[in-house]
ROZA-133165 format. One record per atom (N, C-alpha, C, O): x, z, y. Coordinates in pm, whole numbers, plus 50000, padded with zeros to 5 digits. Each point is the difference from the previous one (the first is absolute). Layout:
XZY...
// end
This chain:
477924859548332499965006450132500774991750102500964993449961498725006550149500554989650133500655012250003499535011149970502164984650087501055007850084499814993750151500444989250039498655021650046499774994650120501054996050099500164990650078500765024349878501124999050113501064992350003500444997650112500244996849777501394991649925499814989350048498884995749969501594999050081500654983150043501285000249964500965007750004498674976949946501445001349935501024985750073499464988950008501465012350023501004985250031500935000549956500895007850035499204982549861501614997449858500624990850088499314990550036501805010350004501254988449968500644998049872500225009949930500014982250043500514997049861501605006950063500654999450104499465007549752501175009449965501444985149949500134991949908500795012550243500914985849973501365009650090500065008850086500954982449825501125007050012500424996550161500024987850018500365021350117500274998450102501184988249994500364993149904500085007050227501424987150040501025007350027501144995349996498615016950035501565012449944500195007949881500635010149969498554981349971500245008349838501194997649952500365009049924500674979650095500734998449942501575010650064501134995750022498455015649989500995007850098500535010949900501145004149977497354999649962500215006549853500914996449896500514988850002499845022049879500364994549889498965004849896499325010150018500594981049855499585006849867500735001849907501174996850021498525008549851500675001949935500924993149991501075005350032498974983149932501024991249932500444991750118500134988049979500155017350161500344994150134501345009449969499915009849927501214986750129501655001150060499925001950137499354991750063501235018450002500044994950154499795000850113500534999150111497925004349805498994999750117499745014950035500435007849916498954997950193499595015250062499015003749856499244991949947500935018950018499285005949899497895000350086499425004250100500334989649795498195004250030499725009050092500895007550040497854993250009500365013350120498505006149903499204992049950500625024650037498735004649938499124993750068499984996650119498925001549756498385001550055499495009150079500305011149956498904989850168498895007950052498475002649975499194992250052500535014749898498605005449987499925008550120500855008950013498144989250085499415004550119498965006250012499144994850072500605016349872498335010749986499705007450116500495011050028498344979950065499365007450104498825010549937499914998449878499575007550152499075007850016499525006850103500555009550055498014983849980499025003850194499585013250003499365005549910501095000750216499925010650036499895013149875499095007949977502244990149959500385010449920500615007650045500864995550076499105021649904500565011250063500735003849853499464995749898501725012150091500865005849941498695011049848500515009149936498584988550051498935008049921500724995849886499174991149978501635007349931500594994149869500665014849921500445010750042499394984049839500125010549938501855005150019500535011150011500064974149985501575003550055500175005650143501115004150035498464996049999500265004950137499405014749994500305005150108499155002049833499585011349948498154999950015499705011350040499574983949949498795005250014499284997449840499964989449938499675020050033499655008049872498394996949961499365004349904500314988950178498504996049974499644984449990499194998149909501154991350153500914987849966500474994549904501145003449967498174986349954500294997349855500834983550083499544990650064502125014049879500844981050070500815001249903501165002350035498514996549771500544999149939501554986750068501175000450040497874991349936501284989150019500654999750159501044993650015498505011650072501074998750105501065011849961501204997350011498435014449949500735014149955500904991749915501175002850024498684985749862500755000549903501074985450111501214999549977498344992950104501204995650106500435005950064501164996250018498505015650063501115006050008501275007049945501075001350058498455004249777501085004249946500894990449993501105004049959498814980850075500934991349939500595001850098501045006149976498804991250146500794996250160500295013750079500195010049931499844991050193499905011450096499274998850093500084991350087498945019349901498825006750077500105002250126500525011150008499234983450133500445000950095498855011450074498864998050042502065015749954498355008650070500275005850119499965011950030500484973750071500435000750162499524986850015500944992850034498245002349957500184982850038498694998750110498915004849968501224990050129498975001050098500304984050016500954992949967497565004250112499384982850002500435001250167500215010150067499824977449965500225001550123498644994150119500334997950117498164999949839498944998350038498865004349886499714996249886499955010950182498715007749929498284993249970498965004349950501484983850108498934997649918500504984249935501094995750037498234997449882500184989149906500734987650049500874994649931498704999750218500694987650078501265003950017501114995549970498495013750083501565005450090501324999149869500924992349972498475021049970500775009149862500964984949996501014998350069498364990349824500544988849944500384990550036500744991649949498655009350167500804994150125501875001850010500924992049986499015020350041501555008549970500654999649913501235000750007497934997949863500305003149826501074984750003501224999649987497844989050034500634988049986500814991650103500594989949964499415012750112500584997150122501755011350001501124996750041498465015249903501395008250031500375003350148501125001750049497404999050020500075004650153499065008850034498965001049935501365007150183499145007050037498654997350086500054992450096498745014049867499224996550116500344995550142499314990950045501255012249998500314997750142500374986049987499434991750071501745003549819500174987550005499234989549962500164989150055498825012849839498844989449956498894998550112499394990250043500595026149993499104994750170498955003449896499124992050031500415014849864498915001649881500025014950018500975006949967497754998650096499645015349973498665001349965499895008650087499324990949880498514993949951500094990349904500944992549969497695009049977499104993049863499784985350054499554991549924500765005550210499344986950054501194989250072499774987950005500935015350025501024992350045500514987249912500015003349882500334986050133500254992749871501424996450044500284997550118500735002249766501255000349983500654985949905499304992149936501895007650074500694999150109499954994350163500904993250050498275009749998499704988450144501345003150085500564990250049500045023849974500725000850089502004992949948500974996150066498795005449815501265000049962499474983149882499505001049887500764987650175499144992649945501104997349866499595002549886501834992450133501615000349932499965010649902500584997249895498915013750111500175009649890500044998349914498964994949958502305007549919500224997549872498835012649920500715009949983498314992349982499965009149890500384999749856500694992349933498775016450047500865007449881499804984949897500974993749956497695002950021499854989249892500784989650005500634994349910499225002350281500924990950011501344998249950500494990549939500105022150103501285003449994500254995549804500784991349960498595014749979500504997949853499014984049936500354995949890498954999550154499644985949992501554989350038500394991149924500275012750207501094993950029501175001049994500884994850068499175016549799501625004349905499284993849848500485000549887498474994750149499764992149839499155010849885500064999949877499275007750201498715008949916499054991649942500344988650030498665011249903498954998849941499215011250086500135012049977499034982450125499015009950077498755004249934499734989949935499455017850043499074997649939499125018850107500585010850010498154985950039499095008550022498725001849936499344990649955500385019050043498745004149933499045009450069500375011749989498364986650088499495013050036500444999750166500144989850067500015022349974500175004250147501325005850002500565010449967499724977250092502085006050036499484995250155499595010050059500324980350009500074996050099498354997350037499374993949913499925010150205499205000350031499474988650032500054997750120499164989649779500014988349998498644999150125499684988550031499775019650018498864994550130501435002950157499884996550117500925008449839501275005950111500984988649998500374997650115500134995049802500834991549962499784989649877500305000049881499164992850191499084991349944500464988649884499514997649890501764995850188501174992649965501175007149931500735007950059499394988649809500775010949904500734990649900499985001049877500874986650221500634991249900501155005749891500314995349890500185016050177501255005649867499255006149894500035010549936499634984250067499075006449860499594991249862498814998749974502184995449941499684987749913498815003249875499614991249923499885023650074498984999249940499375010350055500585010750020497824986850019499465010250043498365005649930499164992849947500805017050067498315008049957499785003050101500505010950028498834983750065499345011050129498875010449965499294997149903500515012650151499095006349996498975003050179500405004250108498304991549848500034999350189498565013850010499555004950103500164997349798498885011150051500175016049897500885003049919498365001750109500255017649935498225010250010499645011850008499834976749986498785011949961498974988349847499574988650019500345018349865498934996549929498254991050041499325000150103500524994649792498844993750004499365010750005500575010849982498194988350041498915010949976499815001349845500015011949968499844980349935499254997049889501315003749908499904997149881501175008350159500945008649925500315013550022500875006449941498364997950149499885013450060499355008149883499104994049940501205018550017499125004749875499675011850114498845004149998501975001150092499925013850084500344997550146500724990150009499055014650087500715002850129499715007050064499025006149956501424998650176499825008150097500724996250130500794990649994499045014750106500665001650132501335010750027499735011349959501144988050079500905010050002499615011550124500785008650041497714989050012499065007550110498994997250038500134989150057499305012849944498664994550053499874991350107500165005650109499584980949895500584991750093501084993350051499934994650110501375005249799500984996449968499834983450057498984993150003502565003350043498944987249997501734987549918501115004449970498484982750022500684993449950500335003449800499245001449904501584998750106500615003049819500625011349992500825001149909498965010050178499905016849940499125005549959499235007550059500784987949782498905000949903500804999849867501044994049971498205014149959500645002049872499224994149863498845004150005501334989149893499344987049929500355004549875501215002049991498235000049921500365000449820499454985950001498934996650051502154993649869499714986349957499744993649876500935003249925498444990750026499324997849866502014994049962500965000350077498964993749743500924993449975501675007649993500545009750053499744982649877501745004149935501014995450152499604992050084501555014449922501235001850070499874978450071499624994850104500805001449795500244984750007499014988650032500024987949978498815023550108498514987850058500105002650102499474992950085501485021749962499895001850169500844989850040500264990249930500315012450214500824991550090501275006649968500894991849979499465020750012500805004149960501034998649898501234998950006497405001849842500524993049877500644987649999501084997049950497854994150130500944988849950501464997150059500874992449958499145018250179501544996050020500925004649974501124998150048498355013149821500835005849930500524990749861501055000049937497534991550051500174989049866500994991150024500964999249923498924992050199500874994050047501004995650018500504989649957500215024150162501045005549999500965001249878501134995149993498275011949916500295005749848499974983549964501174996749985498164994650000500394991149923501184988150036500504992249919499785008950227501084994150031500865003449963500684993249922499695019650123501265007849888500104994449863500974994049953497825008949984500654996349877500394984050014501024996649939498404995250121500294979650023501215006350021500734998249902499665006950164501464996850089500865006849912500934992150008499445015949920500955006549956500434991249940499434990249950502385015050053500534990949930500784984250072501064994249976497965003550107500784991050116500974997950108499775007150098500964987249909501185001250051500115000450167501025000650068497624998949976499635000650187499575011649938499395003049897501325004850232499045014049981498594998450049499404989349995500045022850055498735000550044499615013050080500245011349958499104986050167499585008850092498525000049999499294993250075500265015749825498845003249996499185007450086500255011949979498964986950101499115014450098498945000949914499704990049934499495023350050498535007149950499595006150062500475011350013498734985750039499085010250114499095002649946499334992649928500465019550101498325001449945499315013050108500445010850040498294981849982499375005850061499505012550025499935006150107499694997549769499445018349996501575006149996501054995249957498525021150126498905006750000499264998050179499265007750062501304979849976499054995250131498835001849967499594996949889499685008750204498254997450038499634985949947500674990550040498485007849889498775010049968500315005849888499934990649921500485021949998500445005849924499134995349842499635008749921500174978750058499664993149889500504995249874500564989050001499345016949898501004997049939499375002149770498935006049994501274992649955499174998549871499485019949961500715009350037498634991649924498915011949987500825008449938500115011450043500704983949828500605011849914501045007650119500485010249951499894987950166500965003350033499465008450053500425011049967498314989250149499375009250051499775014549905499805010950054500274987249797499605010049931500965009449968499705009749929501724988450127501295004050004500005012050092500775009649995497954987750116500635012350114498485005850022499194993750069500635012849899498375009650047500245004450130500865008650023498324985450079500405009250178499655011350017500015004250115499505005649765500205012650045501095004949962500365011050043500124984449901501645005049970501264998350056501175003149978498104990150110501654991550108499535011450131498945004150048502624998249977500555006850116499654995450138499624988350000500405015650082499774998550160501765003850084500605010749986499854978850087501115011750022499665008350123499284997050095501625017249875499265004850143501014998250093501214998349988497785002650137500665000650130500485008550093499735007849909500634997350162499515014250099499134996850076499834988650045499275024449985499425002650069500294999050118500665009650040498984978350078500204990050127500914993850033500614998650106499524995849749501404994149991499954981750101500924993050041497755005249964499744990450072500374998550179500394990650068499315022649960500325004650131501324999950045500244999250120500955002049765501554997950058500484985149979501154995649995497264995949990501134985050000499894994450128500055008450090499814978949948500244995250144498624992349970499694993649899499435009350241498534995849949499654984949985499124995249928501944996850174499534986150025500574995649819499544989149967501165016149945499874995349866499075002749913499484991549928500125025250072498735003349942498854995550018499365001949896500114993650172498704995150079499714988749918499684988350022500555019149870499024988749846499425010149874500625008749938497874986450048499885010049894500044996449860499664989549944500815020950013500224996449839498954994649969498904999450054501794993849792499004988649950499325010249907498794998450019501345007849923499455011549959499475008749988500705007849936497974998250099499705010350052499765015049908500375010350057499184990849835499535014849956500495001549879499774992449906501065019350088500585004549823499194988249911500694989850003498505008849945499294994249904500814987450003500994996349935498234997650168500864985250001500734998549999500264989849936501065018250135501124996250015501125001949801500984994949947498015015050021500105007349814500164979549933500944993149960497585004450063499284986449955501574986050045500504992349918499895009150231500544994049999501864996549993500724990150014499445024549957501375005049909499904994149838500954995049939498215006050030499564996349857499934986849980500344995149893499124996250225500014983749945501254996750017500584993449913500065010850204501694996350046500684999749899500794990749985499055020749907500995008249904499924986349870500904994349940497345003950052499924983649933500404989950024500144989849932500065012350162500684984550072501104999449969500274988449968500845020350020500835002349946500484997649882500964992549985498545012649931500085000049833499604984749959500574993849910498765003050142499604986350007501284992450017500624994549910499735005950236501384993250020501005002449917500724990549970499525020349983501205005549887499644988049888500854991349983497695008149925499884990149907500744987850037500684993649920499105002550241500664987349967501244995850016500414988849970500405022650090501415000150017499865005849812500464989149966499375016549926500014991849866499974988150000501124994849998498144999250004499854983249970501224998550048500665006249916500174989450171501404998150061500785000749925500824991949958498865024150007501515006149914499644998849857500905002749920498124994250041499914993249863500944988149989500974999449924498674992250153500604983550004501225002150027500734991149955500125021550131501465001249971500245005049888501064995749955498455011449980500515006649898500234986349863501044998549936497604992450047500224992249939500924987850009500364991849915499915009950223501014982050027501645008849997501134995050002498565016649995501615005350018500465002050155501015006150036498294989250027500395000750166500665011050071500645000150106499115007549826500935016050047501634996350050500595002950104499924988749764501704994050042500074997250080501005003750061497784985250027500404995050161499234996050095500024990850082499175019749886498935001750122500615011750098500905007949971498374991250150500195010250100497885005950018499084993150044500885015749923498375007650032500025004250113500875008550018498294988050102499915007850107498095007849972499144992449955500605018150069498464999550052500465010750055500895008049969498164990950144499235004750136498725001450042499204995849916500315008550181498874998650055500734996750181501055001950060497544992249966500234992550150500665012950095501125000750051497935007649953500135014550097499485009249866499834996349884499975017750181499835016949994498064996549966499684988649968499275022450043499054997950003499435017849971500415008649923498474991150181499485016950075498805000849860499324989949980500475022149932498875001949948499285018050025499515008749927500784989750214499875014850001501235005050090499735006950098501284990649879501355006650067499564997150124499074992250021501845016350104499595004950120498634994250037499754993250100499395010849801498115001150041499704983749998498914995050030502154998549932499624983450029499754994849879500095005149889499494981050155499704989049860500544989750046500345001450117499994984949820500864992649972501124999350069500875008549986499284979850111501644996050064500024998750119498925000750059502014997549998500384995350134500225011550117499755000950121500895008249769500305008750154501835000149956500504993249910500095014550165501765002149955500215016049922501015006950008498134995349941500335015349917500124995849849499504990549940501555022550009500874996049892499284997149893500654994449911497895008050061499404988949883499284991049982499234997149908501334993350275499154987750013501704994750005499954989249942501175012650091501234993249997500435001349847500024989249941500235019050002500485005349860499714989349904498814998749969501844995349990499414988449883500995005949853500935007949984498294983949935500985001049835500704989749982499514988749989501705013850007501094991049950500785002449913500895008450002498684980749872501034996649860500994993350030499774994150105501265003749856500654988549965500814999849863500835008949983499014983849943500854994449870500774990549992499614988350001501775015749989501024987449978500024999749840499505008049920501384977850052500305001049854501405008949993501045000750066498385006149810501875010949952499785009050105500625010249971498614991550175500265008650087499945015549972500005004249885499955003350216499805016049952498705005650020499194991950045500385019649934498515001949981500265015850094501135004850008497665001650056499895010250043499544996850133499454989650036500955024050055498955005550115500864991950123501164997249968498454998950157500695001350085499705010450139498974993850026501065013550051499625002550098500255000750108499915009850074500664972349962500575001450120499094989650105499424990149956500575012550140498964991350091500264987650021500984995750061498184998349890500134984349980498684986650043498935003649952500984986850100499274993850062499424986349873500554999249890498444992550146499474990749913500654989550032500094991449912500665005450246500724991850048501265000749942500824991350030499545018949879501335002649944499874986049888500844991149985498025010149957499994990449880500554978650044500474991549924499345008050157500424985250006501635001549984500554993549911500105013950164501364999050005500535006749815500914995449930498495012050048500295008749878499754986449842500704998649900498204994850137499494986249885501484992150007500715000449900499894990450253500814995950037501215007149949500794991249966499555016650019501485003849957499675003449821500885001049915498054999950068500235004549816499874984649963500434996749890498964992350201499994987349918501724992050030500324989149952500415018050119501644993950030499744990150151500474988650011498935016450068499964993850110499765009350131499815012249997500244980850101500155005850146498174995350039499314990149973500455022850101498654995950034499804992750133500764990450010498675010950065499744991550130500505012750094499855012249996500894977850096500505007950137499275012550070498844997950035501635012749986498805008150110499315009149973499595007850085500094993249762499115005149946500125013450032501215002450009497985009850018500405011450034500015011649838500495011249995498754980549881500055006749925501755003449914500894991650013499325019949913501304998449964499805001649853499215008649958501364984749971500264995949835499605017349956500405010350054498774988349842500105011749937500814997849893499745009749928501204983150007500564997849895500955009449902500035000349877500905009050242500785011749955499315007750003500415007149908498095001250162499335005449940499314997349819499795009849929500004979250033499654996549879501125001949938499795001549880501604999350154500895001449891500305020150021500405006849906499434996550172499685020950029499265000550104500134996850118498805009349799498835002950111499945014950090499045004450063502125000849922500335012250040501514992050096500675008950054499534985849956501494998350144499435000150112498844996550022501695006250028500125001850167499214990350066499934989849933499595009850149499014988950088499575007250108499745012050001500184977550126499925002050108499164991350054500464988650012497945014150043499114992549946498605006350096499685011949989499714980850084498655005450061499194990549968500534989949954498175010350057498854990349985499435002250116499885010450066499594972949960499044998750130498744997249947500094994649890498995006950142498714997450000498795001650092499605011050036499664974150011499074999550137498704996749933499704998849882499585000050238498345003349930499834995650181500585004650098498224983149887499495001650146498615004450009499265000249902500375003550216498415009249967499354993550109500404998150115498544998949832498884997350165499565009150076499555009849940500414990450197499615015450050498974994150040500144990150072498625014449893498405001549982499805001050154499184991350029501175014750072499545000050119500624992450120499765001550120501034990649823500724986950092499834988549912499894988650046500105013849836500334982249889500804994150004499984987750012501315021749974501294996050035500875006749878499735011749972501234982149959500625001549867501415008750032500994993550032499065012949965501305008250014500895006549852499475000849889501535002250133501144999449879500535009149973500915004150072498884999449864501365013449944500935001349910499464997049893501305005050094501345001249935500515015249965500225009450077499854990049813500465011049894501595001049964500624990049966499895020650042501474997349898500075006249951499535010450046501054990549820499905013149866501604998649974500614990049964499825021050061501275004049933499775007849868498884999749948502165007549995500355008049911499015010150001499115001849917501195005250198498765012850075499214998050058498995005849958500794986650156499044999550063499454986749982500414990449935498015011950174499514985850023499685003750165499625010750046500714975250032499745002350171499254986849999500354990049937498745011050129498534990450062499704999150126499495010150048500694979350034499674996750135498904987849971500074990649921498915013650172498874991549979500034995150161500025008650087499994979849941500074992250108501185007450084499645004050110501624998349856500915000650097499765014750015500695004950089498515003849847499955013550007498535000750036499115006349944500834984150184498785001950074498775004549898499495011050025500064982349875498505009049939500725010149881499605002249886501575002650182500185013649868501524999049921500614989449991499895023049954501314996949925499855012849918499715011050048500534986249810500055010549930501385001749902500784990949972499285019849996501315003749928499925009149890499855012250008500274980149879499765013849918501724998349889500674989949975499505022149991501005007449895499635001949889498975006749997501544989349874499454998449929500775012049898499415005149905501934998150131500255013049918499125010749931499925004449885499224999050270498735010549970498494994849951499105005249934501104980050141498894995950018500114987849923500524990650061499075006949800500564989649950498774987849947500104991649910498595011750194499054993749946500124993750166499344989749999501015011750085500064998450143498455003950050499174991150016500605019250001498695003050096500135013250084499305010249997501784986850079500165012850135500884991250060501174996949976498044999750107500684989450108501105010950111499645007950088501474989349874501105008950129500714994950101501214999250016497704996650065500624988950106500325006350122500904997750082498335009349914500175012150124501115014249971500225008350088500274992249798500265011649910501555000250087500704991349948499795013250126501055007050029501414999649926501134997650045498465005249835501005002449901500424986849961501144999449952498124988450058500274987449978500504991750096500094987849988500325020150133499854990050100501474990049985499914988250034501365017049915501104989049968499824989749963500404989450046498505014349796499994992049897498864989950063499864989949931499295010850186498774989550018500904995450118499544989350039501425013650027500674991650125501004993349864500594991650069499935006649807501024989749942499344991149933500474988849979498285015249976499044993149889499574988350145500234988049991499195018150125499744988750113500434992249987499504989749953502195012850102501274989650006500054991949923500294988350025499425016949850500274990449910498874991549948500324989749942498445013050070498794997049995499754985750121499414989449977501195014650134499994986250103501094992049973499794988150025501185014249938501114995949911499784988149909500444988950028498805014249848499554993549894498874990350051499914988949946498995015650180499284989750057500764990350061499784988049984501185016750091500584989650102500664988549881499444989450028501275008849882500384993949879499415000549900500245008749917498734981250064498535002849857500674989349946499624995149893
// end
């Protein structure tokens, strides 16, 4: 079988010119090794995992990484859709500062000096290595910190491996389409950068340069394609719809609504809960492959596990389908993290994806780059219950259909609430409480009873813009 989508570009695996900063075993002297990184993306994944509680969701192996590490079930992305999201992820800045709010912008242009994250551990003497979709290689084209790479540059099947498909509507257009694919885990695009990945680990263990591994993997992104047995996991008459209220559309701010779901009628939307849910289980197999190859090299002692997903993702919740708006299950992402020897359990304190550059930087014994607005999650990993004082930002820019003009909004999620200004207020501001309302769909922007709490969330909301 041809792997249409995989391109591949090797640098030969060679010890950096600050390697010698390290010690090994039988070194005197020197700064102790700093852990390995394993880096697990996953595209437009929403919190659906069996750890995170959903009961229909087969994520044997992410369920069994989280028991190792702590479960982060506050962690919001700070761009909602894929450029932006990782844009932020690796950079350790906010939209506002990459100048990245859209799928199309190409990065770094504005901030040309920017250390990212690869960079950053390429030039403390990492072993870089990518696999798959960490960095949006048609967005950022030039990806020298990177001493070994797998690109991955496309995401829809041949025809002549298609056994099934459909439209996620009648007239759907692009790769919102759902695909049963002929062939085993390790012929998709997926597999192999699960093979890969997995097999560097095992090359590398044991070596005295650490290693900053990234895994991206594509599903459960459109086109919801993915090997057949998995589809047979979820029957769509059995999957849930979530409900909404009745005109619940009518209390949002219209210049954001003024898009229609990708989705249109119980049936389909049944059909396309069900491929998502495959897409899924799918991805779980290959975060196995991963954790096979740790389990066998021993890597647990001194690795660090991160996985994530880019952003949140709509299958139904407030009447929507996929991404790119600022409501809490297009921001909401899943976040693991595993140290070695670390502690295991829940956290629930509000925490950002920009947290992670500064948080990698202090568990490897170093200072991260100047400025950064994210703050170390590190004493959370050692009690995930202490005290923290902590909001998340998150923007999304929207085209307004009747000018062709891109406008921005900005989200902030505290503890309780979430406050949303979409262009400066001007197309709308919503506020919801999540005490009562803990799915967020009663927008209380107008609500009286809130009015303190939406004049401090402001303040602080222009606050966090004015310093991204």
């Amino acid at each position: 079988m041809r792997l249409p989508f995989i391109a591949v570009a090797v640098v030969p695996l060679v010890f950096v010119a600050s390697f010698n900063s390290f010690t090994s075993a039988k070194d005197d002297g020197l700064r102790p090794k700093p852990p390995n990184i394993l880096f697990i993306v996953s595209d437009d994944l929403n919190t659906d995992l069996g750890c995170y509680g959903n009961q229909i969701v087969k994520t044997p192996n992410i369920d069994r990484l989280a028991a190792r590490g702590i479960r982060f079930d506050r962690a919001y992305c700070q761009g909602t859709v894929c450029n932006s999201s990782r844009a932020s992820i690796f950079s350790g800045l906010y939209p506002l500062a990459t100048d990245v709010l859209d799928n199309e912008t190409p990065w770094p242009s504005r901030l040309p000096n920017l250390e990212l994250m690869p960079a950053y551990f390429q030039n403390i003497g990492f072993l870089t290595a990518t696999f798959g979709k960490i960095l949006d290689h048609k967005r950022v084209p030039n990806q020298p910190y990177w001493d070994h790479e797998v690109r991955e540059w496309g995401k829809s099947p041949d025809d002549d491996e298609i056994l099934e498909q459909g439209r996620l509507y009648p007239g759907s257009p692009g790769s919102m389409f759902w695909a049963q694919v002929k062939g085993p885990d390790e012929r998709t695009p997926d597999g192999q950068v699960a093979v890969k990945a997995g097999q560097l680990l095992e090359d590398w263990a044991g070596k005295d340069q650490p290693f900053f591994v990234a895994a991206g993997f594509r599903r459960p992104h459109t086109p919801y394609a993915v090997p057949s047995k998995y589809f047979e996991l979820y029957p769509p008459a059995e999957m849930q719809i979530p409900k909404v209220p009745h005109g619940y559309r009518d209390t949002l701010p219209p210049g954001v609504m003024d898009v229609k779901p990708f989705v249109a009628g119980p049936e389909e939307t049944k059909r396309a809960i069900a491929a998502y849910y495959a897409c899924i289980t799918f991805v779980d197999a290959q975060v196995g492959v991963l954790l096979e190859a740790m389990d066998k090299q021993g890597l647990w002692e001194d690795t660090v596990v991160i996985f994530i997903s880019d952003h949140g993702y709509h299958t139904g919740h407030n009447g929507l389908w996929h991404k790119g708006w600022l409501f809490e299950q297009t921001t909401l992402t899943p976040m693991i993290v595993v140290t070695p020897k670390g502690s295991a359990g829940a956290c629930k304190r509000v925490v950002e994806l920009v947290d992670l550059y500064p948080t990698l930087a202090e568990l490897c014994g170093q200072k991260p780059p100047a400025a950064l607005p994210g703050k170390s999650l590190v004493s959370l990993l050692k009690n995930p219950t202490k005290d923290w004082e902590k909001s998340a930002l998150s923007s999304a820019g929207v085209l307004d259909a009747e000018n062709q003009q891109l406008f921005v909004g900005h989200s902030v999620r505290t503890a309780d609430y979430r406050y949303t200004e979409w262009d400066g207020g001007k197309q709308g501001v919503e506020f919801y409480s999540f005490a009562d309302d803990p799915q967020g769909l009663i927008n209380r922007a107008d609500d009286a009873q809130f009015s303190d709490e939406r004049a401090k969330l402001s303040e602080l909301l222009h606050s966090m813009c004015e310093s991204p």
